[in-house]
DSSP file (Angstrom, degrees, kcal/mol; ACC not computed):
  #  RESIDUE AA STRUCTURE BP1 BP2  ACC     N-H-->O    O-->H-N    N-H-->O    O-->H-N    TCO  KAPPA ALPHA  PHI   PSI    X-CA   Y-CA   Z-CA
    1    1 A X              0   0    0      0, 0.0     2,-0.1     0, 0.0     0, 0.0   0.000 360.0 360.0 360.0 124.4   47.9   35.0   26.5
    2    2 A X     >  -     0   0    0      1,-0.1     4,-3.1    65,-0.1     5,-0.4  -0.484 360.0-102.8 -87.0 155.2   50.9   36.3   27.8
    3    3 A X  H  > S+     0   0    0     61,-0.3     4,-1.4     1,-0.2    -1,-0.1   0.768 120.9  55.6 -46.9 -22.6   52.8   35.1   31.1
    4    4 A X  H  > S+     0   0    0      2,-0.2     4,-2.2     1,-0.2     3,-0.5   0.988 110.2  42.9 -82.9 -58.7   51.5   38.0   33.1
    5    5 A X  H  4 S+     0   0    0      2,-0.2    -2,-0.2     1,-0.2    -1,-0.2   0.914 111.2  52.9 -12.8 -58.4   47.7   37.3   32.3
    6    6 A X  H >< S+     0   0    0     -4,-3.1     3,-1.0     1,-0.3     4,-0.3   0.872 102.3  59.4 -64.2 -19.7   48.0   33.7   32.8
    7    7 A X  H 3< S+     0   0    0     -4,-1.4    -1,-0.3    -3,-0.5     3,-0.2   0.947 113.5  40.6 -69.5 -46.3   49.6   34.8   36.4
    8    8 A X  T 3< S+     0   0    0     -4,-2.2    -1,-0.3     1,-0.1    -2,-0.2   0.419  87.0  99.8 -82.8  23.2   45.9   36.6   36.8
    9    9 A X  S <  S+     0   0    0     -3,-1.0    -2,-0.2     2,-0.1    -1,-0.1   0.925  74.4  74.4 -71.6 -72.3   43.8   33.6   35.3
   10   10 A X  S    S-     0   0    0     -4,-0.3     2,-0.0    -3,-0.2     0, 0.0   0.344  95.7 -94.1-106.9 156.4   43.0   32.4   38.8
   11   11 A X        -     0   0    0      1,-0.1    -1,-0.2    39,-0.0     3,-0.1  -0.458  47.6-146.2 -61.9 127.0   40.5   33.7   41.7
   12   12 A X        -     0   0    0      1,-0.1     2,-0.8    -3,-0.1    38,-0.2  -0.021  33.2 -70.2 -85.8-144.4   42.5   35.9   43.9
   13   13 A X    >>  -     0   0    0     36,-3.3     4,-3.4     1,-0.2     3,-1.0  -0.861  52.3-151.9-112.6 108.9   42.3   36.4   47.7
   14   14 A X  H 3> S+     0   0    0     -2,-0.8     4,-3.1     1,-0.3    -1,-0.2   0.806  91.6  54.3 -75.4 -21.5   39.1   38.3   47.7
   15   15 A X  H 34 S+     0   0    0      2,-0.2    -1,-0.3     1,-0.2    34,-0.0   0.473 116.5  35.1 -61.6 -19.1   39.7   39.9   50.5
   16   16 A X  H <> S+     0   0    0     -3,-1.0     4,-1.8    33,-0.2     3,-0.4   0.575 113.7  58.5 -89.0 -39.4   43.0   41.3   49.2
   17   17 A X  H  X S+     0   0    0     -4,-3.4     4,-2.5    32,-0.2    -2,-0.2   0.994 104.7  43.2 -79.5 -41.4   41.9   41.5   46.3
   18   18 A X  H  X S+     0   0    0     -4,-3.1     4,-0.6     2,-0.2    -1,-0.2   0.535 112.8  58.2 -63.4  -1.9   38.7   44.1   47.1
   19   19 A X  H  > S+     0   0    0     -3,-0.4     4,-1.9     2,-0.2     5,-0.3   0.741 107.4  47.4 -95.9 -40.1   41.1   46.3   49.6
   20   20 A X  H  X S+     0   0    0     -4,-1.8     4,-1.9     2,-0.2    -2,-0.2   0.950 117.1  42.0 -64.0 -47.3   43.3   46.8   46.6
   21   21 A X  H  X S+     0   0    0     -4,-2.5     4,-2.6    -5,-0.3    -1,-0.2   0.809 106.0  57.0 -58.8 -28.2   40.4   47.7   44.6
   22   22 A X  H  X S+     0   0    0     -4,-0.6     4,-2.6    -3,-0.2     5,-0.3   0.840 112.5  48.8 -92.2 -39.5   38.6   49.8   47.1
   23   23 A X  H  X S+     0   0    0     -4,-1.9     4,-2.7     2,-0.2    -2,-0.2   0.949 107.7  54.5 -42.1 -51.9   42.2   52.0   47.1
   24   24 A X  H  X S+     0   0    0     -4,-1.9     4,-0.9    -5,-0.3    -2,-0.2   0.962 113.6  38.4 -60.1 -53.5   42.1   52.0   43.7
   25   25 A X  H  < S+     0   0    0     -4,-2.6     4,-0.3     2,-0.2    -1,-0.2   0.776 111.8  53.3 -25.2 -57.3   38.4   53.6   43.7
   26   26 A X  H >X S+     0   0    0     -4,-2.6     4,-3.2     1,-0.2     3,-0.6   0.927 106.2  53.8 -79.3 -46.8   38.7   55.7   46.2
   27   27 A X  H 3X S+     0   0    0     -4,-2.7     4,-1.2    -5,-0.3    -1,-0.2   0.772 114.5  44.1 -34.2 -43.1   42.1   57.2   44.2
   28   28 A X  H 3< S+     0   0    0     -4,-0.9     4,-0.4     2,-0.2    -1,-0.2   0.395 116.0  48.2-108.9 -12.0   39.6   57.8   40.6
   29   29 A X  H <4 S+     0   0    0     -3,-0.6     3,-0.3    -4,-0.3    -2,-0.2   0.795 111.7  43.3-107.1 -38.9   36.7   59.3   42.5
   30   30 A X  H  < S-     0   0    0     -4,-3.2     2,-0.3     1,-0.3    -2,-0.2   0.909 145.0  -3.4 -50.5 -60.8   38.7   61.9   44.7
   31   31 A X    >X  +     0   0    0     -4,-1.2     3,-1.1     1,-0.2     4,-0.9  -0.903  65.1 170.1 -99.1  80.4   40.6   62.6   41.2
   32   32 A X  G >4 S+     0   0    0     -4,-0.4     3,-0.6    -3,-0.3    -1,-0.2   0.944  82.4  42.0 -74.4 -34.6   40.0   60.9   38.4
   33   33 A X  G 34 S+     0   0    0      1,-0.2    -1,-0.3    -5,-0.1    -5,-0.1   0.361 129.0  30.5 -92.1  23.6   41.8   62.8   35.8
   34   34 A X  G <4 S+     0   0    0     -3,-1.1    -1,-0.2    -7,-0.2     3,-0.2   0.391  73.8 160.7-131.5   4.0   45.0   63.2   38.3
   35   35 A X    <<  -     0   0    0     -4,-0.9     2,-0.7    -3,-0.6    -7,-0.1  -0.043  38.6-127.8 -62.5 144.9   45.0   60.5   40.3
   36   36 A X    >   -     0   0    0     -9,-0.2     3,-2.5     1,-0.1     4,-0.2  -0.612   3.9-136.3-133.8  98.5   48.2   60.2   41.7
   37   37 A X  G >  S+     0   0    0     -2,-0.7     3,-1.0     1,-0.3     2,-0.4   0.736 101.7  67.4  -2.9 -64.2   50.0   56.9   41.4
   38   38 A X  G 3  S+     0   0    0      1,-0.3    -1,-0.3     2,-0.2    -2,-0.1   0.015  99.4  61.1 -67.0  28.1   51.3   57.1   45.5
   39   39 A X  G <  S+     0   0    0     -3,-2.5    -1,-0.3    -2,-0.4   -12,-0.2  -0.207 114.4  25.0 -97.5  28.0   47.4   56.7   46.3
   40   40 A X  S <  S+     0   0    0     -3,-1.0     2,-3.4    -4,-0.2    -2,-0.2   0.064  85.5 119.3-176.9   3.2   46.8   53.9   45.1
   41   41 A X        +     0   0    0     -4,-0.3     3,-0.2     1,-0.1     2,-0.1  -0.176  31.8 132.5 -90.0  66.4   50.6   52.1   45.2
   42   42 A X     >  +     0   0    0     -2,-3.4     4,-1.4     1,-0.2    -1,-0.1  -0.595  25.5 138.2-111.2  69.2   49.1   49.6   47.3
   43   43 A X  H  >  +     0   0    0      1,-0.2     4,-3.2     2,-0.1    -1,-0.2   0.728  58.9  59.8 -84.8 -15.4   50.9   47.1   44.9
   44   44 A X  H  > S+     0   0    0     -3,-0.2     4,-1.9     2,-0.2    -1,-0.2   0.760 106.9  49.2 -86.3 -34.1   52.2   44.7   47.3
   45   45 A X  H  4 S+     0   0    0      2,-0.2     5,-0.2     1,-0.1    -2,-0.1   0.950 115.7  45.9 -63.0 -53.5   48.3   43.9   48.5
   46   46 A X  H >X S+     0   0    0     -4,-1.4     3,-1.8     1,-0.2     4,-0.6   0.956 114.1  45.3 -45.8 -59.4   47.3   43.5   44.7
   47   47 A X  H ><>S+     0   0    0     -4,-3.2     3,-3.5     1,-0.3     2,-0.7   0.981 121.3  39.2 -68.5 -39.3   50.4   41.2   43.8
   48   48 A X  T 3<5S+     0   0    0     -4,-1.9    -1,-0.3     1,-0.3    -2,-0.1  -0.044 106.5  67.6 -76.1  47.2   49.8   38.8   47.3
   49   49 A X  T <45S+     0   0    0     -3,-1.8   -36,-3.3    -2,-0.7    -1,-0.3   0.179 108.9  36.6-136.5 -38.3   45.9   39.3   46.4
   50   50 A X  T <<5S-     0   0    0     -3,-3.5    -2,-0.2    -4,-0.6     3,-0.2  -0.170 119.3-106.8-138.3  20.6   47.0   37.0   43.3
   51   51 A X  T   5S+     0   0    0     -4,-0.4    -3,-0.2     1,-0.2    -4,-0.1   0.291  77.3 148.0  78.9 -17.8   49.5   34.7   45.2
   52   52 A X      < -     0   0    0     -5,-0.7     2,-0.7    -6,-0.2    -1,-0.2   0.166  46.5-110.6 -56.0 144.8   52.4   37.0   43.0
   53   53 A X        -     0   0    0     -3,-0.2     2,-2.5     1,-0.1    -1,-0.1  -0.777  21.3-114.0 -72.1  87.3   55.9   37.9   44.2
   54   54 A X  S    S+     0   0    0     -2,-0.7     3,-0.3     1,-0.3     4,-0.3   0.447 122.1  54.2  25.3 -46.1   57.1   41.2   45.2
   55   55 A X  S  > S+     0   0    0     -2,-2.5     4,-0.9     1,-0.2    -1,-0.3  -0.253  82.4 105.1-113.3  45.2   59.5   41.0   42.2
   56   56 A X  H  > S+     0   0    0      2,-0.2     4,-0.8    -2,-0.1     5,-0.2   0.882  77.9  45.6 -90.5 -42.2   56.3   40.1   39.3
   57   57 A X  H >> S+     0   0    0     -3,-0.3     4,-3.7     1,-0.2     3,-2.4   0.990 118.4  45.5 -87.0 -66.7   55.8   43.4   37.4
   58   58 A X  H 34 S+     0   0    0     -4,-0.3    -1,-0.2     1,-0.2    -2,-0.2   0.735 116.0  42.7 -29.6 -45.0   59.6   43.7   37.0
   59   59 A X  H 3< S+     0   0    0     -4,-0.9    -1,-0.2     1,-0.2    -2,-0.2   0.613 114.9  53.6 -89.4   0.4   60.1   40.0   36.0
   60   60 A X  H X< S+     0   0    0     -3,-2.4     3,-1.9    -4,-0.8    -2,-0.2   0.828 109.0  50.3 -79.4 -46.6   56.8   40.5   33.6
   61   61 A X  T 3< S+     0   0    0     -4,-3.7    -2,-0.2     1,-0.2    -3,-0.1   0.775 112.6  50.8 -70.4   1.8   58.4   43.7   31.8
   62   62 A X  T 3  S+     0   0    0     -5,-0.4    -1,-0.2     2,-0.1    -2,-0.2   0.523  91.9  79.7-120.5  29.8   60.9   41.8   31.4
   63   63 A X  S <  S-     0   0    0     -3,-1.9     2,-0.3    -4,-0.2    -3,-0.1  -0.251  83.6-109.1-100.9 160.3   59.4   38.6   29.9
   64   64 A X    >   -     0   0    0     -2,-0.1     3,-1.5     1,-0.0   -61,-0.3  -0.645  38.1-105.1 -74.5 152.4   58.7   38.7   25.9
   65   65 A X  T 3  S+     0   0    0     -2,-0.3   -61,-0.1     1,-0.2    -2,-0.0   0.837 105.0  58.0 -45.8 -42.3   55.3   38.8   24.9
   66   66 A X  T 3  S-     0   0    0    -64,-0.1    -1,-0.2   -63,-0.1   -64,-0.0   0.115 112.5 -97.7 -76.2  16.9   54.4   36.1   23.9
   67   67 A X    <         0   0    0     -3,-1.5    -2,-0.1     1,-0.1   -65,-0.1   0.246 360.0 360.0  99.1 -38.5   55.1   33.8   26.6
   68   68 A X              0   0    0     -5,-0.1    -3,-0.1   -65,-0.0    -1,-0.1   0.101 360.0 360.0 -65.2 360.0   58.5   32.8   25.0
């Protein structure tokens, strides 16, 4: 499991987390095969959804894979 999984092993904040999802939805049914990133770059709800830091997907790409 890499560090960025384990970071999502845990329940998030369902309420965050289903507003981030319901963007995300609404983004793949207007368009699905175009949908356009800035509809759905409601990233800041997803990462506090999962307790995560503003700075997560940067410091994940920049992690090895393996955890190490």
């Amino acid at each position: 499991m890499t560090s960025a999984e384990s970071a999502l092993a845990y329940s998030p904040d369902t309420r965050l987390a289903a507003l981030a999802c319901r963007k995300l939805i609404a983004a793949y049914a207007e368009n699905h095969e175009h949908a356009d990133w800035a509809d759905i770059q409601e990233l800041a709800v997803a990462l506090e959804a999962f307790g995560l830091p503003g700075t997560f997907i940067e410091r994940a790409q920049e992690a090895p894979l393996d955890g190490r």
